[in-house]
C-alpha positions as CSV (number, residue, x, y, z in Angstrom):
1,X,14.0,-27.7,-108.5
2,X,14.6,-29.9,-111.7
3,X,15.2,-33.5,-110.7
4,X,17.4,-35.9,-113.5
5,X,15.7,-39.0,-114.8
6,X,17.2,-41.5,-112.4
7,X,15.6,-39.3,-109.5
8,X,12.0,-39.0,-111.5
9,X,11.7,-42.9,-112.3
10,X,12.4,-43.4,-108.3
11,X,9.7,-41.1,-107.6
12,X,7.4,-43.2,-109.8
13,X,8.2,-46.4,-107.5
14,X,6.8,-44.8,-104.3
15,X,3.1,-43.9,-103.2
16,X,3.2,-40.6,-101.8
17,X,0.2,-40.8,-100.1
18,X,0.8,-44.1,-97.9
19,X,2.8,-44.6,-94.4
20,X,5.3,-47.7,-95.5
21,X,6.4,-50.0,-93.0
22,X,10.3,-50.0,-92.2
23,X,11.3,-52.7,-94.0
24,X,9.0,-51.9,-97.6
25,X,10.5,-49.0,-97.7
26,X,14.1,-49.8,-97.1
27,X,13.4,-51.9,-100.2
28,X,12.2,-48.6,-102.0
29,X,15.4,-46.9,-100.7
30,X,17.6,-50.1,-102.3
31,X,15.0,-49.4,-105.6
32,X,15.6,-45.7,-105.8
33,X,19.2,-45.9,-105.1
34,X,20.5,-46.1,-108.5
35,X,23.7,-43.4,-109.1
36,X,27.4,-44.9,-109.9
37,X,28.4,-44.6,-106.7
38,X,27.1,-46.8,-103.5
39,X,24.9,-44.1,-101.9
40,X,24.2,-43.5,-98.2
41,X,20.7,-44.8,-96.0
42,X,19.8,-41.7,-94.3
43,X,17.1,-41.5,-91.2
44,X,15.0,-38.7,-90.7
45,X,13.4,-38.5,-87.1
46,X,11.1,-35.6,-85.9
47,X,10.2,-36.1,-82.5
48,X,8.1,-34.1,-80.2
49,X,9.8,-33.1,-77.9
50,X,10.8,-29.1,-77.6
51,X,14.6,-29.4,-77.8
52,X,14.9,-25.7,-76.4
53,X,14.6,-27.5,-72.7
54,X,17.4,-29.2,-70.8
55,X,15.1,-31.7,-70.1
56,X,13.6,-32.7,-73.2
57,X,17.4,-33.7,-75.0
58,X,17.1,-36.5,-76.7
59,X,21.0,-37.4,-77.2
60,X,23.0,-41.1,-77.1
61,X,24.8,-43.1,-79.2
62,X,24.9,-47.0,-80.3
63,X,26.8,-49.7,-82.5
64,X,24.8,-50.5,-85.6
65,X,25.0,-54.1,-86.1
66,X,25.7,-53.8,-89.7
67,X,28.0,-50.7,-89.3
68,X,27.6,-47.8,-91.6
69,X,29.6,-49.0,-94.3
70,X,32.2,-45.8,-93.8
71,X,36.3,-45.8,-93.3
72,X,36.1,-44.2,-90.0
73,X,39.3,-42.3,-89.1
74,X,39.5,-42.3,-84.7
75,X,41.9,-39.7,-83.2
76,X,42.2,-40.8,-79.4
77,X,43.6,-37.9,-76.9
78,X,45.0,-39.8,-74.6
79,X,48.4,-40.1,-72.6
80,X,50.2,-43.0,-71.4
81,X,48.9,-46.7,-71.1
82,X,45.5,-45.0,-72.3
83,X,47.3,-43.9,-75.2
84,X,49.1,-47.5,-76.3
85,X,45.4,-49.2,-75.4
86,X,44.2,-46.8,-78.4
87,X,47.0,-47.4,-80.9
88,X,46.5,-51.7,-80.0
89,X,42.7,-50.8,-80.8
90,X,43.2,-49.3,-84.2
91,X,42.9,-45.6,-83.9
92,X,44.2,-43.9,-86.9
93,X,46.1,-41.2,-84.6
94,X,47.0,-40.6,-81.4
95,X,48.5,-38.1,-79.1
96,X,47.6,-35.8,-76.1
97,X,48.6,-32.3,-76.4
98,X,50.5,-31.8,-79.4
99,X,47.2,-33.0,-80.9
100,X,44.9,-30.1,-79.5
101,X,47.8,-27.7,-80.9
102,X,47.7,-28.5,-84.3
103,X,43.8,-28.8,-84.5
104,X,43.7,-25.5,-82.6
105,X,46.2,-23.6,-84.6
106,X,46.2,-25.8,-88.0
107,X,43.0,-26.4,-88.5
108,X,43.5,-29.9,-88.5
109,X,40.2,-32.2,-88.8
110,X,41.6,-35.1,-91.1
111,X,39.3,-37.6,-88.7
112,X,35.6,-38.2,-88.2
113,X,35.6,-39.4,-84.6
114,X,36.9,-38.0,-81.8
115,X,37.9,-40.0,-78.5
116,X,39.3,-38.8,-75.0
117,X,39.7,-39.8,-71.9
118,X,38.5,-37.4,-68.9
119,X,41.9,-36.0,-67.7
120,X,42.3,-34.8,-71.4
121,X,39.0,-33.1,-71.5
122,X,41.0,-30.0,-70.1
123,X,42.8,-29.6,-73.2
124,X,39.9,-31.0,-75.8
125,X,37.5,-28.5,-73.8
126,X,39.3,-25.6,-75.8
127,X,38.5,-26.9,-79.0
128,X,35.1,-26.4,-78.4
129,X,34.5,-23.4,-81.0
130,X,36.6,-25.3,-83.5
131,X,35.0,-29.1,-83.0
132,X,31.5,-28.3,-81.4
133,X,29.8,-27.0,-84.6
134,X,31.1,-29.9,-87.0
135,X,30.1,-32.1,-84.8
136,X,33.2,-33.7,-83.5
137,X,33.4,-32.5,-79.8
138,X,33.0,-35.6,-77.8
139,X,30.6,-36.3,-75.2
140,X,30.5,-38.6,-72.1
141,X,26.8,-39.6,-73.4
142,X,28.2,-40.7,-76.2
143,X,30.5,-42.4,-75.0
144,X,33.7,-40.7,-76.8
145,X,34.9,-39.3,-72.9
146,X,35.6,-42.6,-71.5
147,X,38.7,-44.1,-69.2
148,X,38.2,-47.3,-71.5
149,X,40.0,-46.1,-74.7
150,X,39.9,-49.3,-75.8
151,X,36.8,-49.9,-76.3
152,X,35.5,-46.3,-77.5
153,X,38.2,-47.1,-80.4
154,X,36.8,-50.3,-81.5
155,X,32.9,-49.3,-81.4
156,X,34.0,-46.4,-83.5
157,X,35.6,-48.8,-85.7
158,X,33.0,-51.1,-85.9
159,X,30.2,-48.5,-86.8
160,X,29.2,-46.4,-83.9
161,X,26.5,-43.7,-84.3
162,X,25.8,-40.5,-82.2
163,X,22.1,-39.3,-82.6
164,X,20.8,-35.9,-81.5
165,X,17.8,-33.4,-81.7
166,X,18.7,-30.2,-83.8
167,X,17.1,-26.7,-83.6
168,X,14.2,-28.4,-85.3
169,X,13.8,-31.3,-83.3
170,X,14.9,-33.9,-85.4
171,X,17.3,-35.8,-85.5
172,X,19.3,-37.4,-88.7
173,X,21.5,-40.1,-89.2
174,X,23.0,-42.5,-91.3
175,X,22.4,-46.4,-91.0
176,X,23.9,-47.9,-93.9
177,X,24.8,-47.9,-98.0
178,X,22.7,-49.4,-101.1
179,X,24.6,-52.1,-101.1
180,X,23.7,-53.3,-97.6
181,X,20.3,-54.7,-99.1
182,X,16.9,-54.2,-97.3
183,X,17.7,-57.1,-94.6
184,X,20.8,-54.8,-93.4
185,X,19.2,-51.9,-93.0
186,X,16.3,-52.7,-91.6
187,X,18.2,-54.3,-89.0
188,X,19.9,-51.0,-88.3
189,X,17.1,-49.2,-88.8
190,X,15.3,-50.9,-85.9
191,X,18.1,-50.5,-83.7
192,X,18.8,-47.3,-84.0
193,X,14.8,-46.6,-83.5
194,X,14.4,-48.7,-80.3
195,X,17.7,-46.4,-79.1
196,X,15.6,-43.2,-79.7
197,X,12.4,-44.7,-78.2
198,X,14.4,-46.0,-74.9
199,X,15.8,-42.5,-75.1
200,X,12.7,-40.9,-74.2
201,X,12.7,-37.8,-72.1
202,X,10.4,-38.1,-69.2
203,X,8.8,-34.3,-69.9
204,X,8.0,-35.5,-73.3
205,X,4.4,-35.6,-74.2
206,X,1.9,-36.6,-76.5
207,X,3.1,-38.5,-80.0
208,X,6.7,-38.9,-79.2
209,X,7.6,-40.0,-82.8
210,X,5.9,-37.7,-85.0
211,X,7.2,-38.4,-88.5
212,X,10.0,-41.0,-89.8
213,X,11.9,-40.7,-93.3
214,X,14.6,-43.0,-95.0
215,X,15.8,-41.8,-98.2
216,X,19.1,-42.2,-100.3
217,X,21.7,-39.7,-100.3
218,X,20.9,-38.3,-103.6
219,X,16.8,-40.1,-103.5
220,X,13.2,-39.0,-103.0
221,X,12.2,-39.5,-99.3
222,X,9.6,-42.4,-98.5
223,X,7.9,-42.1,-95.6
224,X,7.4,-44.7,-92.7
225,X,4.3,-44.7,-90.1
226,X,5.2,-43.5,-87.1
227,X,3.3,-45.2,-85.2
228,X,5.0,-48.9,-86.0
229,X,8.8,-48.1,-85.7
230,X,11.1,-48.3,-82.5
231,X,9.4,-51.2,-81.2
């Protein structure tokens, strides 16, 4: 694959053959990202754990302290007091079952996060199909199926992140943009690492964190040694 110049010259800046520490190569990330627009932090974790067993998930969720950096658009389903707690919290829409209609038979996904509360999950359980493969379906371990609206609104808001394993055991998320700095992201880098360490499944064993990559949406990846992150 042919790589333009801006991607080559970032290459250039990293050692290939060395394990960085978290925060020199969050530096390199802030180095390397260089296009017009502010690009995206992304964390690579491959853990081992076999994510084919129940009990070897590896699944959660937790409010960087820097946020991501994204407009995050929160549609709470949710009825009555519930409901008014979400609009006072800043959802961007809200509704009970109208809403599952019009995702269900419009195709409706103009939002990123989606809240409920546990008498709705009824209705939202149908979307399954429509929400469960983009990633949207929400999840009482994530704390998106919660009786306090309120709150699930504003830690959306204020830069919430769900992690979990894929088919490949690893699991990938964003913590930030460019612009953040190194400081920034290694601050959310380290939280979201101590969440994934505290999230370890009691079947796993051996290495739990076998491999670690930060890279920028459109950058080269750098890795980070395994063995000093998540402390």
């Amino acid at each position: 694959m042919k790589h333009g110049k801006k991607y080559v010259d970032g290459v250039k800046l990293i050692d290939r053959t060395k394990l960085y520490n978290s925060e020199d190569a969050l530096d390199l990330c802030v180095k390397t990202g260089t296009k017009k627009f502010d690009e995206s932090v992304e964390v690579h974790v491959r853990l081992g754990v076999d994510s084919r067993h129940a009990d070897q998930q590896v699944r959660g969720a937790i409010v960087l302290p820097n946020g991501t950096g994204k407009k995050v658009r929160v549609l709470a389903i949710c009825k009555g007091e519930a409901a008014k707690a979400a609009q006072e919290a800043g959802a961007d829409y809200v509704g009970a079952e109208e809403m599952v209609q019009k995702i269900q038979n419009e195709g409706w996904l103009d939002f990123d996060i989606l809240v409920t509360t546990p008498d709705m999950m009824g209705f939202v359980g149908r979307l399954g199909r429509i929400l469960g493969p983009r990633g949207l379906m929400p999840n009482p371990k994530a704390g998106t199926v919660t009786r306090d609206i309120a709150k699930a609104v504003a830690e959306a808001k204020a830069g919430k992140i769900e992690y979990r394993l894929d088919k490949s055991n690893i699991i990938h998320c964003v913590i930030g943009k460019v612009s953040f700095g190194k400081d920034k992201l290694t601050e959310n880098f380290n939280a979201l690492l101590s969440a994934i360490v505290r999230a370890r499944p009691a079947a796993a064993k051996g290495q739990y964190i076998r491999s670690c990559v930060v890279a920028t949406t459109m950058g080269p990846g750098i890795h980070i040694n395994p063995n000093k992150v998540g402390a």
